[in-house]
C-alpha positions in Angstrom: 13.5 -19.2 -39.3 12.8 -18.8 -42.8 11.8 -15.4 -44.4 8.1 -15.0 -45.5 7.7 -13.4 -48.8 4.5 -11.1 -49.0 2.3 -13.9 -50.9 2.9 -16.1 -47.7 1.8 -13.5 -45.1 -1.6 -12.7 -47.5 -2.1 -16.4 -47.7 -1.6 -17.0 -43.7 -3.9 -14.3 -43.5 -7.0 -15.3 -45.6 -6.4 -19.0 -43.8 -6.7 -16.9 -40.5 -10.1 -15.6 -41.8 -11.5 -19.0 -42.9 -10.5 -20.5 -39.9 -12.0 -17.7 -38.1 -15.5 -18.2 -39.8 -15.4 -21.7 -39.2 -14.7 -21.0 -35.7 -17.8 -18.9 -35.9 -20.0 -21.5 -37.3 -18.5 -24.3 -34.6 -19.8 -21.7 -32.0 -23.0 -21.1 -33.7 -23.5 -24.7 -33.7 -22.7 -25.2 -30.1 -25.1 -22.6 -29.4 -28.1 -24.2 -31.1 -27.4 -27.6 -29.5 -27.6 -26.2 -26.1 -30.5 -24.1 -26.7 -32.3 -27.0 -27.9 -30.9 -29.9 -25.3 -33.0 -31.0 -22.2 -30.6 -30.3 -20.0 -29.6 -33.0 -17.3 -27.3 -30.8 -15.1 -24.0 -32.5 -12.6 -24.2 -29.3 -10.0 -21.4 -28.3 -7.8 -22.2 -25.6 -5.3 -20.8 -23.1 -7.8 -22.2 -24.1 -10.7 -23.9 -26.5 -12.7 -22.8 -28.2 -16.0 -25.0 -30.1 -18.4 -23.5 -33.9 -19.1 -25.2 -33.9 -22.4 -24.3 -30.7 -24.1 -21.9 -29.2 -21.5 -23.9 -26.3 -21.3 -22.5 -24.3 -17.9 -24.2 -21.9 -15.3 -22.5 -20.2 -12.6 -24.5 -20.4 -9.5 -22.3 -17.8 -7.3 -22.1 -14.1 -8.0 
């Protein structure tokens, strides 16, 4: 395996962080879609998943 000099560990670690906030705005995304999607649900007797958005709810507790 080859030996990371400090500048490569810094720069794998402010790619982590970008990817990170990216990941963050995916998920913000995701969570805006499904807020605003009429919802046509495929249930199972444990839960119910949207086929449009894939938004999930648990039905069992």
């Amino acid at each position: 395996m080859a030996h990371l000099s400090i500048d490569n560990i810094q720069e794998l670690q402010k790619e982590i962080a970008e990817l990170k906030e990216k990941i963050l705005k995916l998920e913000q995304q995701i969570a805006h879609i499904q807020k605003n999607c009429q919802h046509s649900f495929f249930e199972t007797p444990f839960m119910r998943k949207c086929v449009k958005c894939h938004y999930i709810e648990i039905l069992y507790y």
